[in-house]
N, C-alpha and C positions, 0 to 999 in steps of 0.2 A: 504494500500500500504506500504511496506516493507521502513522503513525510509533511507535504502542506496539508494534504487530505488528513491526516492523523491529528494535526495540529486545529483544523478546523471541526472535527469532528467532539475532541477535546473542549473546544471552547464550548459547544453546542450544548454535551451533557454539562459541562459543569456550570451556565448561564439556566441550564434549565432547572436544574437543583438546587441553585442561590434565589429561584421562583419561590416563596411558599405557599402559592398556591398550588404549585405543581406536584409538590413534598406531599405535604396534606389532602391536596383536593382526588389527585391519582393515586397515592400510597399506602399513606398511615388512612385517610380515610377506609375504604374499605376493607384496610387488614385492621380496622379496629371496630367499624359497624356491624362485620354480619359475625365475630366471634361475643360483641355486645349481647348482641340480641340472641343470638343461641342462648349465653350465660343470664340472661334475662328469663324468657320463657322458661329452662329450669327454675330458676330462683321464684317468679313472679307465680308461677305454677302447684310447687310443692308448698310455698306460703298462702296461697289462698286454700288449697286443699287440709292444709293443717289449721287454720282459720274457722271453716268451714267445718271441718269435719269434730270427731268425740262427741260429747252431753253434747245436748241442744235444749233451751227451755223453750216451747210453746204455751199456749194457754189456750184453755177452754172454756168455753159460756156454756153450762148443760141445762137448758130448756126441758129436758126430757124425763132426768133423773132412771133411768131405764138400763137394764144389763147389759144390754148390747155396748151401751157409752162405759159402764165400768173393765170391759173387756177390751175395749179400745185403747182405756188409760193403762193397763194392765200391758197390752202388748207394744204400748209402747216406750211404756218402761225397760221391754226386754228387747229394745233396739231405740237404749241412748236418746231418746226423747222426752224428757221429763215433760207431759203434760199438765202443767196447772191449772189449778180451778179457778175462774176469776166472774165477776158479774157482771152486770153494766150494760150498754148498748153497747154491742163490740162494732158499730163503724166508728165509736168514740172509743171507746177504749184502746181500738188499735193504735188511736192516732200517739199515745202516750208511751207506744213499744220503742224500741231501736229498732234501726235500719234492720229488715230481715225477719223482725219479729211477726208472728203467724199466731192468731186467736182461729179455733175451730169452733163453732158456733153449734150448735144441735140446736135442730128448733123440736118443740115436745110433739111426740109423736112417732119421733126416730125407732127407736128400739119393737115399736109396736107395727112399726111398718117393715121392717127387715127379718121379723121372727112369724110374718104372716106372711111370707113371699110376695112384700109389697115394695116396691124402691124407696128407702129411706132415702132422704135430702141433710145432705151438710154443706154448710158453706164456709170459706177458708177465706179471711182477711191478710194481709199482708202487706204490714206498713215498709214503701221504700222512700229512703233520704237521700242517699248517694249515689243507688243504680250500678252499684256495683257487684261483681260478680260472687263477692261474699254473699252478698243480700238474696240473691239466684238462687245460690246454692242453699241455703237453709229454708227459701221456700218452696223448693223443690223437695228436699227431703222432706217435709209435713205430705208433701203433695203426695209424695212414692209410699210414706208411710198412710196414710190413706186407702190407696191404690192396694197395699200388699196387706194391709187388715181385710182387705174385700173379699180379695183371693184368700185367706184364712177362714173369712164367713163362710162364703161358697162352696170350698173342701168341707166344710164341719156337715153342711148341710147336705152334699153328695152322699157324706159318709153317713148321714142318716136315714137317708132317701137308699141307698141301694147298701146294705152290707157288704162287706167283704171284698167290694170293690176297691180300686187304688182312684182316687181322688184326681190325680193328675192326669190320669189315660183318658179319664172320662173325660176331662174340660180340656186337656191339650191333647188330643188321639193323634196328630201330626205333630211329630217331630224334627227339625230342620238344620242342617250342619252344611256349615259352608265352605267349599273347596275351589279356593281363586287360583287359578293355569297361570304361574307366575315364571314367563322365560321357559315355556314349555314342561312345568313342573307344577303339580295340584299342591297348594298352599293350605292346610287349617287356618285360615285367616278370610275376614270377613270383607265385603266388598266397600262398606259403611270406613272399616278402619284402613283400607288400601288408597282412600280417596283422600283420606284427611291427611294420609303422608305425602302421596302427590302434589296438594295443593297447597298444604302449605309449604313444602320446596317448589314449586310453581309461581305461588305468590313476589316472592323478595327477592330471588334471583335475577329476575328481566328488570326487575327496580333498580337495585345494585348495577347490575350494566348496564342501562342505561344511563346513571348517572356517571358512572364512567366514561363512556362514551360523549359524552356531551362535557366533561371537562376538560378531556383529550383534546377534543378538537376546538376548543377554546384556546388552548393551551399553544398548538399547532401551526391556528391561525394570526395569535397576535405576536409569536417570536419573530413571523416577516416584517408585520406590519410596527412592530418594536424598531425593528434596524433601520426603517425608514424614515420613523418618527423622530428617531435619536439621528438621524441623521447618518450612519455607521456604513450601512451600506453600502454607499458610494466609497468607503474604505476598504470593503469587501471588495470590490468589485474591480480596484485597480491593485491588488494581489497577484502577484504572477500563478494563481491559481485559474483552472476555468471554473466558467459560472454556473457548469455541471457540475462541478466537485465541491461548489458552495452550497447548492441545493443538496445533494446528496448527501451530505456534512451534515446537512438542517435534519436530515429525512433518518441517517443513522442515528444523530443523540436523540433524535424525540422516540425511535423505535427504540432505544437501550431505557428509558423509559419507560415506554409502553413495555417493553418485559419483566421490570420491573414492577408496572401495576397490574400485568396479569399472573405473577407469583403472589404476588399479595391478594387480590382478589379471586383465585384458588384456594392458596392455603385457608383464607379465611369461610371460602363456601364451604369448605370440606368440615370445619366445625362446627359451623352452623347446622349443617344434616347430621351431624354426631349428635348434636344437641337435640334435635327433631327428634331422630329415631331414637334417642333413650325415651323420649314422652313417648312415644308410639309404644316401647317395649313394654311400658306397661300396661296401657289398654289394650295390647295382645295376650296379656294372661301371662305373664313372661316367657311369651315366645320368642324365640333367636330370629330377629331381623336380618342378620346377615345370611343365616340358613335358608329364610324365604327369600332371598333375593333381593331385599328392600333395601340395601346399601346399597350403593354407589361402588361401580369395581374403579381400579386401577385405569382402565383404559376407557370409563367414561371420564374420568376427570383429565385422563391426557386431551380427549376429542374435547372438553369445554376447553379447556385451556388454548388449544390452537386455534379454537374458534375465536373466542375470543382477543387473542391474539392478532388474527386475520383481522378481526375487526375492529382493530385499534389500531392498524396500520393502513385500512382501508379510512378510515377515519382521519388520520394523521392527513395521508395523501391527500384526501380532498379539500381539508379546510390548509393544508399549508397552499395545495393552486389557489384557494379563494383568494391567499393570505396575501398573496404576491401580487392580487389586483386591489390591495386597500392601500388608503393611502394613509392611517394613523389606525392605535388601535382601536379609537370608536367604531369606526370605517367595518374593522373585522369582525369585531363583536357583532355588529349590525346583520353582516350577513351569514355568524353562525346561526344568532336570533332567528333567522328564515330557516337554514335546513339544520333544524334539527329537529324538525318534522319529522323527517324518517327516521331518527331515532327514537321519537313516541312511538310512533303506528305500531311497530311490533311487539312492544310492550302493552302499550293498551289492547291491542288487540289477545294477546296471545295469556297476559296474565291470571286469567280464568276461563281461558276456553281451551278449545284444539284447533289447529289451523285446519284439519283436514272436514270440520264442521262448518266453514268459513264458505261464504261464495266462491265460485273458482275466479271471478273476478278478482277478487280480493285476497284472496290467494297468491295468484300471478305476481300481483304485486308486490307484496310480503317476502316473495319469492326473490322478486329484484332487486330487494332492499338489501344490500350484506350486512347491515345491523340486524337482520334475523334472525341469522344461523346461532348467535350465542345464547339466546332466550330458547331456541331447539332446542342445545344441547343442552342445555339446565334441564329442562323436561325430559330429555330422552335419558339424563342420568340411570334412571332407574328403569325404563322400559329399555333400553339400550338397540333401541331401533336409531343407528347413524347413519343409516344410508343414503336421506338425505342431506344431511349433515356436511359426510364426505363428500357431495358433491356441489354443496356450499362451500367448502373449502377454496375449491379449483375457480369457481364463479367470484369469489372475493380477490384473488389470486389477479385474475385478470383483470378485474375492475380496476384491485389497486395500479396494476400497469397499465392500462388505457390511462387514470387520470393523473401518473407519475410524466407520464410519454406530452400529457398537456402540460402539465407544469414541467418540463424540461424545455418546451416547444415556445412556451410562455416565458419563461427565465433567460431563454437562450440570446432574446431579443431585448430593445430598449425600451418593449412593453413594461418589463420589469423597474424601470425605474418612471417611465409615464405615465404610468395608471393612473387614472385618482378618481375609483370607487369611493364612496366615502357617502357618509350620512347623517345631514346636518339636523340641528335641532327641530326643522321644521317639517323634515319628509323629504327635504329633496336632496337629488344625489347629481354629483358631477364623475363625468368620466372625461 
């Protein structure tokens, strides 16, 4: 390598790391967001469940005074609900609970209506303050404990109604076990819990890159429109270097960059699903996640990584051609502000759905966008269908060289120094 090219290349990374928005916005940001929020969801998670969860005090209003309500409070004593007895108008009385607190009301007549095969009526108040998911959970356990007294009446009453019968065969005669074809293998695992692991690795991964994405080529665009503004350029430019080997200077520090923010934004996805699938392993009954396939292998996080990669070099490429037609950096900011349109589309689009549900119209598109293929391969982590993917690779490949071949075509000329793209306070632009 040509020792002016070295010296230029040098100056590039280390002008781009004395940035801090570049340090921060491309680096430490996402190697510190998505292992955040993994360590969040555990913490935020086990703390409301243990919140939530042990004793519970409720209260009750008994209108009825009737065996059925003392068999109520009885059973649910024997599942950690102390029901108290309290009087009053319980739409007033609630209002005096805590956040979460649950008065079960009997109106009189209950026990006479459930011991005659007549539908007894209760009704369950529930004062909330702060709507938080504490408050949910403790109204919902009144609610399940409700629910599961019903099913104890029911059995008692089977089991009066027909001797010697099992109680359960009677009322549930269908039994149902679920076996999800996970990678060509039958899983114990339910379709309910295969969705919630998808989606929320679905969810924050096309967030995260996209916001990557859109600071790269922020970043990309104003380091041209920086040398122009400082004036520098023109110092650049009378270097016994050519003005290919300046741009390519440009184009290798922001790529040693950009591989720097896709180690980081790897490393850090890869904890963040560590963090997912320990919450998932335990609403699988502690079943082995990595046994069912619900990890991420080895060689899906190499295909995110190069995708992503691709795509932050395709990203570079195009907002540094923008870069070289501004004429300061408002200039360039102005026209990242326009395209980074297509760095939404695939994200809003694809962040809770599937593409292959999508118009083909709309598809096509998505298709053309090289900011796609990284939010793919987030999603395909775990399905490990790349085969689009791999062939987003080769499509971002050439894109980036179609629009390196314009900005070299652009550079090569006194375009590079005439331009004057640029966007004044009022809307209007000179060229």
């Amino acid at each position: 390598m040509p020792k002016g090219l070295r010296l230029l290349i040098a100056k590039e990374v280390k002008d781009l790391l004395r940035d801090p928005k570049i340090l921060i916005g491309l680096i430490l940001f996402p190697a510190l967001l998505l292992p955040l929020m993994g360590a969040a969801i555990n913490v935020s998670t086990w703390s409301t469940i243990e919140k939530a969860s042990g004793n519970l005090t409720a209260y009750i209003i008994d209108d009825d005074g009737g065996s059925v309500v003392e068999d109520l409070q009885r059973y649910a004593s024997e599942n950690w609900i102390n029901l108290t007895v309290t009087s009053g108008n319980p739409a007033d009385v609630v209002k005096t609970l805590e956040g979460g607190g649950t008065i079960v009301y009997v109106p009189a007549g209950f026990s006479q209506n459930v011991t005659s095969n007549t539908v007894g009526s209760l009704i369950l108040y529930t004062n909330f303050k702060e709507f938080s998911i504490v408050e949910f959970i403790k109204a919902q356990r009144v609610s399940d404990l409700i629910s599961a007294f019903e099913d104890a009446v029911v059995k008692n009453k089977v089991e009066g109604s027909m001797p010697g019968s099992d109680p359960n065969s009677v009322l549930n005669p269908i039994s149902v076990e679920h076996e999800s074809v996970i990678k060509g293998t039958a899983q114990p695992i339910s379709p309910t819990l295969l969705q919630s692991v998808v989606r929320l690795q679905g969810l924050m991964g096309p967030l995260v890159i996209m916001i990557v994405l859109i600071l790269a080529m922020q970043v990309a665009a104003t380091s041209m429109a920086v040398e122009k503004e400082a004036k520098t350029l023109e110092t650049l430019l009378t270097i016994p270097v050519s003005r290919l080997s300046i741009l390519f200077g440009k184009l290798v520090g922001s790529v040693a960059i950009a591989l720097l923010a896709t180690i980081a934004n790897v490393l850090a996805f890869t904890y963040y699903i560590g963090a997912l699938t320990s919450q998932m392993s335990t609403g699988a009954a502690g079943s082995d996640l990595i046994s069912l396939g619900l990890v991420p292998s080895v060689q899906g996080y190499l295909v995110l990584g190069l995708t992503l990669f691709g795509a932050l070099i395709s990203a570079l490429a195009l907002a540094l051609t923008l870069g070289t037609l501004s004429q300061d950096v408002r200039g360039a900011q102005s026209i990242i502000g326009i395209i980074i349109v297509p760095v939404f589309l695939p994200t809003i689009f694809l962040m809770m759905g599937d593409i292959s549900t999508l118009p083909a119209a709309i598809q096509l598109v998505l298709y053309l966008i090289p900011f796609t293929y990284p939010v793919l391969a987030s999603q395909a982590l775990i399905t490990g269908n790349y085969g689009p993917i791999l062939l987003g690779l080769v499509y971002m490949a050439v894109f980036t060289f179609a629009t390196l071949y314009i900005a070299a075509r652009v550079f090569s000329t006194e375009k590079v120094m005439t331009a004057r793209l640029a966007f004044r306070r009022k809307g209007r632009r000179e060229v």
